[in-house]
C-alpha positions, -999 to +999 in steps of 0.1 A: +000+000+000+016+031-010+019+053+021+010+095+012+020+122+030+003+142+052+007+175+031-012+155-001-044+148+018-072+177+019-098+172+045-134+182+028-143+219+027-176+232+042-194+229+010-185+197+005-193+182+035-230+203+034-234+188-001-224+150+010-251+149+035-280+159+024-315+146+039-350+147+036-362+176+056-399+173+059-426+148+050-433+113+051-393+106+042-380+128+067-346+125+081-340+099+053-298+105+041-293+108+004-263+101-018-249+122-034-230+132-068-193+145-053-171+168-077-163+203-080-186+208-108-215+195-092-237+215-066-267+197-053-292+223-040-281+227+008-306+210+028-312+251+044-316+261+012-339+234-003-361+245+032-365+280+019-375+268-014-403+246-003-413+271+021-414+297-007-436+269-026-460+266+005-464+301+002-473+304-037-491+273-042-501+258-009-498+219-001-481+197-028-507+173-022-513+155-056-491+177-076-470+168-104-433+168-104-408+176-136-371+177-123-346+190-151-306+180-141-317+164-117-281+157-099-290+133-066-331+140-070-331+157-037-357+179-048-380+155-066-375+136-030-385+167-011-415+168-032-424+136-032-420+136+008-442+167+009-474+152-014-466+152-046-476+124-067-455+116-092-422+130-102-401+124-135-363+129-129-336+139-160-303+140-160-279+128-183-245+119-155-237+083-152-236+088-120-266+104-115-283+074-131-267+053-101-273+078-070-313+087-082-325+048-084-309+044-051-321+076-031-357+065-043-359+036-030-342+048+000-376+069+007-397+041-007-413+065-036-391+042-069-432+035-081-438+071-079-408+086-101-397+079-136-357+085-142-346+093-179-314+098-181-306+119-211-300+155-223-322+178-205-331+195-241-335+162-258-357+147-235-388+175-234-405+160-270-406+128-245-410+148-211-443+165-231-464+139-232-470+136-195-475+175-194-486+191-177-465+192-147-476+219-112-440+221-101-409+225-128-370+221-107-342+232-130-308+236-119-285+235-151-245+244-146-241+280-141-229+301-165-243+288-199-278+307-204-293+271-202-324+286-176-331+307-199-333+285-229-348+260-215-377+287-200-383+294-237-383+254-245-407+248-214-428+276-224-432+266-263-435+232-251-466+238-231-454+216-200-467+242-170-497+241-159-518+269-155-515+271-121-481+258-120-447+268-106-409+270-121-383+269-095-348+277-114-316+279-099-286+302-111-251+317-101-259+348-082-252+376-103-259+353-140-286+377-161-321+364-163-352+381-185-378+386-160-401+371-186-396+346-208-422+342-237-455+330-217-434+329-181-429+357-159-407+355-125-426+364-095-401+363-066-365+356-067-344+351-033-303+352-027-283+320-010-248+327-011-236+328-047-271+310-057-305+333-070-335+312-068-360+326-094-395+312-093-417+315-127-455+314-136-476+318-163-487+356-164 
């Protein structure tokens, strides 16, 4: 065994060891641990902040109770889980990481909802023609890499696409200080919060 020194070995940072141990927070799941997707590149939505989000949610569109789940990149599923904790009835997952296609399978049926979710794992933007025909969907997730203008797009694809339903809700996540049109085709924002270097924007139909 080949012996390293103790200068080569980096205990986790903060954010790392936030992101590795992430939970169900409310629900009939709660407490339940989730894997996770490690890596630099990868930043699965704080259990404090995913509790601001779904309180946010409460506040716009009361209980989740029967609603209908669409999670773009989904990374670990954590906030399909949450919803499916919460009420939710049935959530469809997408995400094209080989190891998200190992973590999501396992998280769900960690929390006992695997009959309640559908995983695809494929490109986000290649996977609406096939996302559309279980439209419409009451609560959107996206969380794409920051950066790229992919919230926006895909706002436009969602919108074209018809997969929001009337009374529905888009919960996107972005770097803090990345642009984003306050309406996008038929979606307007209607509250946007700050986490750190995250904005939360949430989108309806106006």
């Amino acid at each position: 065994m080949l012996a390293f020194p103790a200068t080569c070995i980096h205990p986790q940072s903060a954010w790392q060891k936030e992101y590795l141990s992430l939970r169900i927070i409310s629900g009939l799941a709660r407490g339940k641990r989730l894997a996770s997707i490690a890596g630099q590149d990868i930043r699965p939505t704080p259990d404090k902040v995913r509790g601001a989000i779904f309180s946010i949610l409460y506040s716009l569109v009361g209980s989740l109770e029967g609603k209908q789940v669409l999670d773009l990149f989904a990374g670990s599923g954590a906030m399909a889980l949450e919803a499916l904790s919460r009420g939710a009835e049935r959530a469809i997952l997408v995400d094209k990481g080989a190891e998200a296609s190992r973590v999501i399978p396992a998280n769900l049926a960690a929390c006992g909802f695997a009959q309640r979710a559908q995983l695809l794992r494929c490109d986000a933007f290649a996977c609406i023609p096939k996302v559309a025909t279980e439209k419409p969907f009451d609560l959107i997730f996206l969380d794409p890499p920051y950066g790229k203008g992919l919230v926006e797009r895909m706002l436009g694809l969602i919108s074209a696409e018809g997969l929001l339903a009337r009374d529905g809700i888009i919960c996107a996540e972005t770097a803090k200080n990345e642009p984003i049109p306050t309406t996008v085709d038929t979606l307007a924002r209607t509250d946007r919060r700050d986490y750190g270097g995250t904005t939360v924007h949430f989108f309806q139909i106006q």
